[in-house]
N, C-alpha and C positions, 0 to 999 in steps of 0.2 A: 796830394802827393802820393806819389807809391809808395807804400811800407814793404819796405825791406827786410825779410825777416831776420838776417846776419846780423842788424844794428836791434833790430825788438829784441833779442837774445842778447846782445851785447850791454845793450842799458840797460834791463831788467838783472841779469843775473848780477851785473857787477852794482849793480844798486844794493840788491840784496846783501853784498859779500861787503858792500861799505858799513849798513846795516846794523848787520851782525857783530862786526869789528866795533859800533862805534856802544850795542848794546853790551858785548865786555866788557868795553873800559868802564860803562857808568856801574855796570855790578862792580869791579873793581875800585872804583871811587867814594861807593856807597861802603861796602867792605873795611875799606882803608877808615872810614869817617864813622865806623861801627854802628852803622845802619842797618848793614845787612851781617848775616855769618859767613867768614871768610870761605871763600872756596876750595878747592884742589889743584894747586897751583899747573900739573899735567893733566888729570884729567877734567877738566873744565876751561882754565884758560887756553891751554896749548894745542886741545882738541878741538874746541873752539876754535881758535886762532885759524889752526889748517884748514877745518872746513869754512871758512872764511876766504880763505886763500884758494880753497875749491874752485869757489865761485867767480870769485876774478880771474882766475886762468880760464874756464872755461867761458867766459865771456869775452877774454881776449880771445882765444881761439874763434869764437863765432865769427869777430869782427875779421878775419884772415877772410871769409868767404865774402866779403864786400869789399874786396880789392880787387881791382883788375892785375895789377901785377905784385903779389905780395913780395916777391924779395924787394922790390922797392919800398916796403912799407918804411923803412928807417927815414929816410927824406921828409916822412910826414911832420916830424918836428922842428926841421931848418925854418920855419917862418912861423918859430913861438912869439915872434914879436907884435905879430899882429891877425895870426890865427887862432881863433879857439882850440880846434881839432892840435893842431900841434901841441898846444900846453896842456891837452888832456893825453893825450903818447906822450909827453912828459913828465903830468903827474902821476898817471897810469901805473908807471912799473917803479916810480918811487912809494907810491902808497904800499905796492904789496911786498915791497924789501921792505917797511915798516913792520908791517903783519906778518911775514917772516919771521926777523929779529924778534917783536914780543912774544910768537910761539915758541922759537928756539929757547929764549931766557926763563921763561915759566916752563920749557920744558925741562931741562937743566936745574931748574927752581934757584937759578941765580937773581936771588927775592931779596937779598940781603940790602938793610936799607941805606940811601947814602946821607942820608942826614934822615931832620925829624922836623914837622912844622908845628910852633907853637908846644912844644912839648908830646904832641899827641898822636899825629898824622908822618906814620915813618913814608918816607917817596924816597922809592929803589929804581933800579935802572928801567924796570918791565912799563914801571906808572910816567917815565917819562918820554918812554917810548909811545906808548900809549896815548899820551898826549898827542906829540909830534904826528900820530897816524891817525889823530881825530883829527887834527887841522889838515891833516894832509887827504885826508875823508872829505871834507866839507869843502877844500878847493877843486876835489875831483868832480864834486855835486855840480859845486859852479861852474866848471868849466865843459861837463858834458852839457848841462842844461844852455849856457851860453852860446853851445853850436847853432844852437834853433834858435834862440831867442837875441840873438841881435841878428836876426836876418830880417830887414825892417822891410821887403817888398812883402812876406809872407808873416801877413798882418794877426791870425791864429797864434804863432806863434811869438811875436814881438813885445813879449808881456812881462810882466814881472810875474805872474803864475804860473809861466813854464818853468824858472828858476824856483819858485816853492811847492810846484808839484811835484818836479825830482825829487827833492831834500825830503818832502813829505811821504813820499810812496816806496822812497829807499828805506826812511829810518820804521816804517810801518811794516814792510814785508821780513824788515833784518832783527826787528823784533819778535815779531812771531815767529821766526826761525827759533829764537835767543830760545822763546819759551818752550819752543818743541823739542829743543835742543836739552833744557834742564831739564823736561818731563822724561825723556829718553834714558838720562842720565838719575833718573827719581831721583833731583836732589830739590830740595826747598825753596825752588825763584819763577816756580811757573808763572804764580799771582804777580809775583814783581815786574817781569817781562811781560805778562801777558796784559796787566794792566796799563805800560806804556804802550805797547803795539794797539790797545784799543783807543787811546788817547789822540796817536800818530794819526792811526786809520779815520778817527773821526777828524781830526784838522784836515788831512786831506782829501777827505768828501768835500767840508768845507770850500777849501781851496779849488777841486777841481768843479763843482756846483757852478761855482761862480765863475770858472774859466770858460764853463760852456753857455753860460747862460751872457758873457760878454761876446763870445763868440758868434752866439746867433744874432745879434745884435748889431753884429760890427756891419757897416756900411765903407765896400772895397772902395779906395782910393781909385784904384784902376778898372776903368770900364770900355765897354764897343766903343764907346766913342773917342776916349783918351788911346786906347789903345792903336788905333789909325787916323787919329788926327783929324776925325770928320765932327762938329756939332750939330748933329741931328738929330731928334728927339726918337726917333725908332730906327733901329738898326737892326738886322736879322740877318743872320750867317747861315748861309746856305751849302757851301761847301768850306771843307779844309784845304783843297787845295790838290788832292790825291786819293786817292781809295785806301791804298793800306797805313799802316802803322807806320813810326819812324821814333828817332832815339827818345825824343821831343815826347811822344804821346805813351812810349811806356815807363818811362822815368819819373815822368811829372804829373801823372793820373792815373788815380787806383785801378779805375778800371769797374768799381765791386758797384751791385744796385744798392735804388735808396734803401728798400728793404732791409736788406744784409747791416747796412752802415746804421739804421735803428734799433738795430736787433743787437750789433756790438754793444751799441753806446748803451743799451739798457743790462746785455750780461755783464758788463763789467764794473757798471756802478750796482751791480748785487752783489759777484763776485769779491769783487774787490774792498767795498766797504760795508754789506750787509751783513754778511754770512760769515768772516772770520770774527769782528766780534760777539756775535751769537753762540760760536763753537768754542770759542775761549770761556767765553761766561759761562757757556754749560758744562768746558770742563772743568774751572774753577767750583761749581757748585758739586757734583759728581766725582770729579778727583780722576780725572779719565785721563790716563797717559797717551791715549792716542788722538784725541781730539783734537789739542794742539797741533802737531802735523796735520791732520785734516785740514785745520786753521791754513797752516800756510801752505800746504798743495792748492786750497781751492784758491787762496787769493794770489798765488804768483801764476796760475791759469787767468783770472783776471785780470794780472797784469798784461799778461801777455795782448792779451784782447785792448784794455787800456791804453797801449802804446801804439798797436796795429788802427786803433781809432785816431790817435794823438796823430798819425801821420796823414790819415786819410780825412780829417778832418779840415788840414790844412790845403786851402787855394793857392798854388801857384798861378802868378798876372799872364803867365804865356799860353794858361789854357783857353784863355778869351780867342785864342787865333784858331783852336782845338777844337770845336763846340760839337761839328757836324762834319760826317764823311761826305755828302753828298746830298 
């Protein structure tokens, strides 16, 4: 497939800004459940919050560049009933009027609590906000990841690893944000975030290991031969049909050498899962305020690369008509 860079900006940043939202509420949960030392209800959660909110605006903005006609972009939600992409414009700009609301309220420090659970655990308006914007976080997971993955001819993607290598690469990159974010701020939760973001990063090596090792594996439903109805044991395509290019050949094939496409697939599994827990660990040992950041510059470059592969990875069945100009 062609990778689009409008949609690799679009899923990566807003993954991040899910992330990060969903690394607040568990310091907040942990805080509330005296785990951890409460925070500063403005500057920590509310600044949090918006640079949360960053990310998702400027993700929606990217996605503006992969319309052909954006004032029609509103239309993309009339058929939530059985599009993915529609209930992702749906949950879309519900998630960040959530992550609004909690920054608004923690910035006001309208923290006052509305009951208590068990005697112990006061939950105020922000923690149930909070909540609502982590379900509202994790349907957005699913429903971007669902774009791809119930497309059952483009067999790469038809997985249940494309649904937990979102989830995984999101809560991984918006963690180490979390931690860059509290080193920025020298307050005491590098080790906390940085510990999950290393946790995350390793499940989703995990996860994507194995996405690509089923990947090279997979044996296409669709071949020369299905693909024109001939059974015969060799077939060999000798022309496409035309010399130049057409909508067909630059929409549905990268285009890039194998080269290139070995050279991704290996920076990004360094990028992405080697070197941020390495940089975190050495700033937890050293006490480095900047490494953290380092952490997530280098592995949201990895993403970027990791998506850019994620697309070009994947075979569409119409390139079998594709092979050869001449």
């Amino acid at each position: 497939m062609h990778p689009a860079f409008s949609v690799i900006f679009l899923t990566t940043l807003i993954g991040v800004g899910q992330g990060l939202f969903l690394a607040l509420v568990t310091g907040q949960v942990y805080s509330l459940a005296n785990l951890l030392q409460p925070q500063d209800s403005v500057r920590f959660y509310a600044v949090g919050s918006f640079l949360s909110l960053l990310f998702l605006v400027a993700g929606l903005i990217a996605s503006v560049f992969h319309l052909g006609r954006p004032e029609r972009a509103w239309r993309a939600a009339s058929q939530w009933r059985t599009s993915w992409l529609s209930r992702e414009v749906i949950v879309l700009p519900l998630f960040m009027l959530l992550v609004f609301l909690y920054g608004v309220f923690h910035f006001f420090e309208m923290t006052q609590p509305l009951f208590v659970v068990k005697g112990q655990i006061p939950v105020d308006t922000t923690l149930v906000l909070g909540v609502l914007g982590a379900l509202a976080a994790f349907a957005l997971f699913g429903c971007t990841a669902m774009i791809y993955a119930s497309i059952k001819f483009i067999e790469e993607w038809h997985s249940a690893y494309t649904l937990i290598n979102f989830v995984l690469l999101g809560l991984a990159s918006g963690f180490t944000l979390a931690a860059a974010f509290s080193a920025w701020l020298g307050i005491d939760l590098v080790a906390f975030f940085g510990a999950w973001a290393v946790i995350f990063t390793l499940a989703a090596a995990v996860s994507r290991l194995l996405s690509l090792r089923r990947n090279a594996r997979l044996v296409h439903k669709s071949t020369l031969q299905t693909a024109i109805g001939i059974r015969h044991n060799r077939i060999e395509q000798k022309s496409q049909g035309f010399m130049g290019g057409n909508f067909n050949t630059h929409e549905f094939f990268h285009g890039a050498t194998p080269a290139r496409v070995k050279f991704t697939k290996w920076f990004f599994l360094l990028m992405v899962f080697v070197f941020p827990p390495l940089l975190l660990g050495a700033a937890w040992l050293i006490h480095s305020p900047g490494l953290p950041l380092a952490a997530f510059l280098v592995q949201y470059l990895g993403l970027l690369a990791e998506r850019w592969y994620f697309f070009v990875e994947a075979k569409h069945p119409q390139n079998l008509y594709y092979q050869a100009v001449a």
